[in-house]
C-alpha positions in Angstrom: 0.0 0.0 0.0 1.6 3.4 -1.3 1.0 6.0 1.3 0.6 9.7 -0.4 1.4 12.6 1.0 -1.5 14.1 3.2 -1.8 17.3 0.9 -2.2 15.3 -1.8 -4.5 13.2 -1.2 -7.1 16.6 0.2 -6.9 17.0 -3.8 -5.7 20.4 -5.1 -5.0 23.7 -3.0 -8.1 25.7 -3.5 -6.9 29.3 -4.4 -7.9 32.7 -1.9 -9.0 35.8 -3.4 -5.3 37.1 -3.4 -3.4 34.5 -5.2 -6.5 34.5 -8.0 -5.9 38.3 -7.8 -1.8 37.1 -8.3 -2.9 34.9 -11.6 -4.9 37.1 -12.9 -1.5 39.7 -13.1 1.1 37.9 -13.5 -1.3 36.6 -16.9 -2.0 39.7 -17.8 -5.4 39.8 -17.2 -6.7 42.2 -15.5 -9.4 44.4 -16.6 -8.9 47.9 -17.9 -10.5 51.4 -19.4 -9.4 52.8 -22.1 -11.5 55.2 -23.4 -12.2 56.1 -27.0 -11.0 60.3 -26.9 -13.9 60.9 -29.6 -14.3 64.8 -30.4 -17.5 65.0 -28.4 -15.8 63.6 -25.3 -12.3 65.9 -25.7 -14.8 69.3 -26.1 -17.1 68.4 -23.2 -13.6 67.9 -21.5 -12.4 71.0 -22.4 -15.7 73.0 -21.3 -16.0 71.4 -18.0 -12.4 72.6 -17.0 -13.6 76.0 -18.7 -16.5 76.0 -16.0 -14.5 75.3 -13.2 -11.1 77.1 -13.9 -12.6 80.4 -14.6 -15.2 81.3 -12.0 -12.7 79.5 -9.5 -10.0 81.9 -10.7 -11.9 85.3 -10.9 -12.8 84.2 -7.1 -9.4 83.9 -6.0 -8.4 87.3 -7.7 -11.5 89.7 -6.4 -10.3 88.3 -2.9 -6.7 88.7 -3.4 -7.5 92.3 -5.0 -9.2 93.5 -1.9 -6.0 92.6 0.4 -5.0 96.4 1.6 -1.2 96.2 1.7 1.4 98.6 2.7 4.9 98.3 3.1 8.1 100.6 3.7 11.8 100.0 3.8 13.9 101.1 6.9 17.3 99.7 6.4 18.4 102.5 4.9 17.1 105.0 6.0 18.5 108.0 8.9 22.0 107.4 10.4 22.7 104.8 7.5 20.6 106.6 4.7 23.6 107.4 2.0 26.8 105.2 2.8 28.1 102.2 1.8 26.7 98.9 2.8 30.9 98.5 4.5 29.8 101.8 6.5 26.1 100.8 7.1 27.4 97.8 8.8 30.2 99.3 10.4 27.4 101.6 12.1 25.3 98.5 13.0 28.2 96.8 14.7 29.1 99.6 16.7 25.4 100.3 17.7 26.0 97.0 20.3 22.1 95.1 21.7 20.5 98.3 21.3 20.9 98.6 17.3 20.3 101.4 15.5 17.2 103.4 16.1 15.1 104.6 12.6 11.8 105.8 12.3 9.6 104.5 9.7 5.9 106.4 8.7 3.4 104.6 6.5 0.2 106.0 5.8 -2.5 103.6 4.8 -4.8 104.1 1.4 -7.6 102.4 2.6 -9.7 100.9 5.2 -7.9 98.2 6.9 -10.1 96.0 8.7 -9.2 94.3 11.6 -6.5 91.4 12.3 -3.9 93.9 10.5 -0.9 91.4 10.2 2.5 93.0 10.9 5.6 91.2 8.7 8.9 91.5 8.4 10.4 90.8 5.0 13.4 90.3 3.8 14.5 91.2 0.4 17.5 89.0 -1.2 17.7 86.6 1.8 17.3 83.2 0.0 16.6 81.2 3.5 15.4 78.0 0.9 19.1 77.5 0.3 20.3 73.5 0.5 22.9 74.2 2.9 21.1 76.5 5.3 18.0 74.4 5.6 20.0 71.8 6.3 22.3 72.9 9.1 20.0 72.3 12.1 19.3 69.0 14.2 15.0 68.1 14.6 15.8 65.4 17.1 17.8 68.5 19.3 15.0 71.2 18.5 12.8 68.9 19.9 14.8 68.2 23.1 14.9 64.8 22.5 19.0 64.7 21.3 21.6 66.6 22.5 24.4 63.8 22.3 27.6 65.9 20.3 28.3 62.9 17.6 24.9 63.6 16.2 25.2 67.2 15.4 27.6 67.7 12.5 25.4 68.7 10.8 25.4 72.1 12.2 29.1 73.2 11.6 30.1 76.0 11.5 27.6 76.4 14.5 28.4 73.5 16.5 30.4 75.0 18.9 30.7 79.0 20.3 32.9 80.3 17.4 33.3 77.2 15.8 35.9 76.2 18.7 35.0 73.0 21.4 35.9 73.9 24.5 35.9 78.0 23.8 36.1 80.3 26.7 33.6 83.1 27.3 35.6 86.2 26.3 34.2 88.9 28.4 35.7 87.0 31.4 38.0 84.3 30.4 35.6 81.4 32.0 35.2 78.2 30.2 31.7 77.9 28.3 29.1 75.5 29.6 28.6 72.0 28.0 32.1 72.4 25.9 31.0 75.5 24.5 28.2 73.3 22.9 25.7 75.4 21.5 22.1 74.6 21.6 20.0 74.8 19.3 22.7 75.1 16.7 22.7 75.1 13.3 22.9 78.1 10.9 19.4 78.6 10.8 19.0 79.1 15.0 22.1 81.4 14.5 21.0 83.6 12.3 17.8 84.2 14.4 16.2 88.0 12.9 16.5 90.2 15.7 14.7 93.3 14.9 12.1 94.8 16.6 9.1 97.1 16.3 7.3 99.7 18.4 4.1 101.4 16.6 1.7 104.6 17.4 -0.4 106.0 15.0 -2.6 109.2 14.2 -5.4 109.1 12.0 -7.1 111.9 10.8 -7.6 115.0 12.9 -7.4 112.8 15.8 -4.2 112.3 18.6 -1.3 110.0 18.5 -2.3 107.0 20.4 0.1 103.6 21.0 -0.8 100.5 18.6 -0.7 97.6 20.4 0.9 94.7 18.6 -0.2 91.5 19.8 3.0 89.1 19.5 1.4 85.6 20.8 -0.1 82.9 18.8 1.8 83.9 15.5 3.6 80.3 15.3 2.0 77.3 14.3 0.4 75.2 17.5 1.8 72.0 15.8 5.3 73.8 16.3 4.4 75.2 19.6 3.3 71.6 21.4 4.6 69.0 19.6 7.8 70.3 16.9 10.2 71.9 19.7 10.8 70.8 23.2 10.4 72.8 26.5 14.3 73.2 27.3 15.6 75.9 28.3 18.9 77.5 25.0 22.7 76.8 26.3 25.1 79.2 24.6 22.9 80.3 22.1 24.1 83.7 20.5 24.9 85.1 23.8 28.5 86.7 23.1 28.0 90.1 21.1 31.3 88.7 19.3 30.4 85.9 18.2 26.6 86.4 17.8 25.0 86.0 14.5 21.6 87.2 15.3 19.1 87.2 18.2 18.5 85.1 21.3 16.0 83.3 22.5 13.8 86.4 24.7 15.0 86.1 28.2 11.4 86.3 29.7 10.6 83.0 27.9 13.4 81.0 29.5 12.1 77.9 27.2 13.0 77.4 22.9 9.0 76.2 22.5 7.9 79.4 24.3 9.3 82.2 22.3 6.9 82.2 19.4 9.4 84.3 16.9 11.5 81.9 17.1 9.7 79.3 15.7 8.1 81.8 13.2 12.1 82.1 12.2 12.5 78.3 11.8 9.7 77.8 9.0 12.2 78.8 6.1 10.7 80.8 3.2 10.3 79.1 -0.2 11.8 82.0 -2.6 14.6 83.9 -2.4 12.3 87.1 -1.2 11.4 85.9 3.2 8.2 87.5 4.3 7.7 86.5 8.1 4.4 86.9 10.6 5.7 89.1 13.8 2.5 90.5 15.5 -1.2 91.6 14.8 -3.3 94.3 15.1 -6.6 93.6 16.6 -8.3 96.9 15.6 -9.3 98.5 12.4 -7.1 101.3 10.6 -9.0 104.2 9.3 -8.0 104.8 5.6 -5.7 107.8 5.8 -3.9 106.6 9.0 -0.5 107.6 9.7 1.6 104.9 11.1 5.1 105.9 13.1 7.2 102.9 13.5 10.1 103.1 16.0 12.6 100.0 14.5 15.7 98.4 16.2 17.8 97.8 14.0 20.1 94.7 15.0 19.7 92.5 12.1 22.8 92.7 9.6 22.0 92.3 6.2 24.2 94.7 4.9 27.2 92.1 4.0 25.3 90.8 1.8 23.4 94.0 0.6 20.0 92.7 1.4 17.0 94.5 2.2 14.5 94.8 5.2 10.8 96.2 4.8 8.3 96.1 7.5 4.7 95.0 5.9 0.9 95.9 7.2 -1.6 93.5 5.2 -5.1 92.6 5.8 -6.0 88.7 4.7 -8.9 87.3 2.7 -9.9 83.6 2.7 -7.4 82.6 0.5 -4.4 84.3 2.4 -2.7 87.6 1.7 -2.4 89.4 -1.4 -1.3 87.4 -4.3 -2.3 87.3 -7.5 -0.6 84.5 -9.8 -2.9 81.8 -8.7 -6.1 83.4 -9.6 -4.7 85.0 -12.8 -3.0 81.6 -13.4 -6.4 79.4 -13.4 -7.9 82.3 -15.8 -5.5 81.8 -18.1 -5.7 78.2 -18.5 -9.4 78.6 -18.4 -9.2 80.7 -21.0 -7.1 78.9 -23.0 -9.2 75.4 -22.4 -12.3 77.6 -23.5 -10.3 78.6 -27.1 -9.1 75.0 -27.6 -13.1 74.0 -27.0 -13.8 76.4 -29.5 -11.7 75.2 -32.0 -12.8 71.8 -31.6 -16.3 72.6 -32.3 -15.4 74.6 -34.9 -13.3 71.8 -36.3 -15.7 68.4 -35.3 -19.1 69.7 -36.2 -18.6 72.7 -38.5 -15.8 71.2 -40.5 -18.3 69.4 -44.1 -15.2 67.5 -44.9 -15.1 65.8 -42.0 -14.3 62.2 -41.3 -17.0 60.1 -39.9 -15.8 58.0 -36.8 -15.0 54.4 -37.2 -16.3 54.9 -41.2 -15.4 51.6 -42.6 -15.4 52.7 -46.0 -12.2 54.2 -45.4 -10.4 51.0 -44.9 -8.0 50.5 -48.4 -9.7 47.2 -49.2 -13.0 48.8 -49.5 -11.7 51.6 -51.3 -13.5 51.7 -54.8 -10.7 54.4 -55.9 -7.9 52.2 -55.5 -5.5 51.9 -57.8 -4.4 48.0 -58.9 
């Protein structure tokens, strides 16, 4: 008596859904759609995105058109209006913390309607460069890493002056942690610095203080979850070695200082436009606004420009106009190509019925033998 093996004598495997799903591939058999682009189908195409790209698009642009916007540049303007950008920063570095003090007037057009955003923006900067992006540490932002083998990534702004174990020059002491500086990075180090007092006077009326609302500016993703509650070591704390601000004192911790982490959210062009308060009332059209600046921020080296920026916002963000005139362009141009495909399917007396079988050459009564 021959004894089988037990699987064979069950019979056959039956097969599951997956390995019927496996056959049916591997044989080239699954189904597919592939649909006949017939001139009817290609203008109904063309009309639908007609229908959606245009009224879509004129949308976008009557709410972009009503952003108010104003802006004026300061970095150039009293004590460092008509030098060189060597002398201009000559003047900055001698300045010390306080910077140098400019006043800056805008006077609004029209009606700004309350949240008035308040930016910064910096002309030249190009903060999406490779290299800069690059030179910081997540797991350290986020408190979670502060081991030294696993932050090379930040030289030249690993250490105090790009020196381990550098001493504090103002007294000769030895820095803390190595002179290990945390957060570091070029991005942390280069931390914008300026700051801005406001008062305005609209018309007829008395000078009165605007108050610029600095919290909630950063993302809350950012705030709880992206940086970690630890308190900056060495962190842009020697004037002589400083490369732009510190993290605000009266915070104590990197998560709580809100401009910071506005800072860290690099700009995508080479033109950085960043959020550094609000205005919670409305501005009068005709409004005088005095700006007292601080100017700390050196852009001078490499002759870059600072503006400081009111807007209002509509629901599809500040004012921008590309994406709006953009989809009405292609609109338009889908509405033309519909055009000419009418023109061309249903208009045109010479042309070729679909799937006409008397254009096949064997049932060509022309033909030549």
């Amino acid at each position: 008596m021959k004894f089988w093996p037990s699987r064979l004598r069950r019979g056959p495997k039956k097969k599951n859904g997956r390995d019927r799903a496996w056959n049916r591939f591997v044989h080239q058999e699954l189904t597919g759609y592939s649909p006949i682009m017939t001139g009817n189908r290609v203008l109904a195409f063309f009309l639908l995105a007609t229908l959606i790209l245009i009224p879509l698009g004129a949308a976008i642009l009557a709410a972009s058109l009503g952003v108010v916007e104003c802006k004026a540049r300061y970095d150039n303007l009293g004590a460092l209006n008509g030098t060189s950008k060597a002398d201009q920063q000559s003047v900055l570095w001698n300045s010390q913390d306080a910077g140098v003090v400019q006043s800056v007037t805008i006077t609004t057009t029209k009606h700004m309607k309350a949240p008035v955003y308040v930016y910064y923006e910096l002309q030249s900067f190009y903060q999406n460069h490779k290299r800069y992006v690059r030179s910081l540490v997540s797991a350290q932002l986020g408190g979670k890493n502060k081991a030294p083998n696993t932050l090379g990534t930040c030289a030249p702004q690993q250490y105090v002056n790009d020196m381990e174990n550098a001493v504090d020059p103002r007294n000769g002491e030895a820095l803390s942690d190595n002179a290990a500086v945390d957060p570091c990075g070029l991005m942390p180090y280069s931390y914008f610095n300026d700051s801005y007092v406001m008062s305005q006077q609209q018309p007829g009326g008395a000078l009165t203080v605007v108050d610029l609302d600095e919290t909630n500016i950063a993302w809350a993703s950012d705030k709880n979850s992206l940086y970690g509650h630890y308190k900056p070591t060495n962190f842009n704390e020697i004037p002589q070695f400083r490369g732009g601000g510190t993290i605000n004192s009266s915070y104590l911790y990197v998560n709580d200082d809100e401009h910071f982490l506005v800072w860290m959210r690099p700009g995508a062009a080479r033109t950085v436009r960043k959020l550094y308060a609000r205005i919670n009332s409305d501005i009068p059209a005709g409004t005088t606004i005095y700006a007292t600046v601080n100017n700390r921020y050196n852009t001078y080296n490499f002759g870059g420009r600072k503006l400081i920026v009111l807007s209002t916002h509509s629901w599809v963000g500040g004012h921008n106009n590309a994406l709006g005139g953009i989809m009405l362009t292609i609109g338009g141009l889908a509405f033309l190509t519909a055009i000419i495909f009418f023109c061309s399917y249903h208009l045109n007396k010479h042309r070729r019925p679909y799937a006409d079988a008397s254009r096949l050459s064997w049932n060509r009564t022309n033909l030549v033998n």
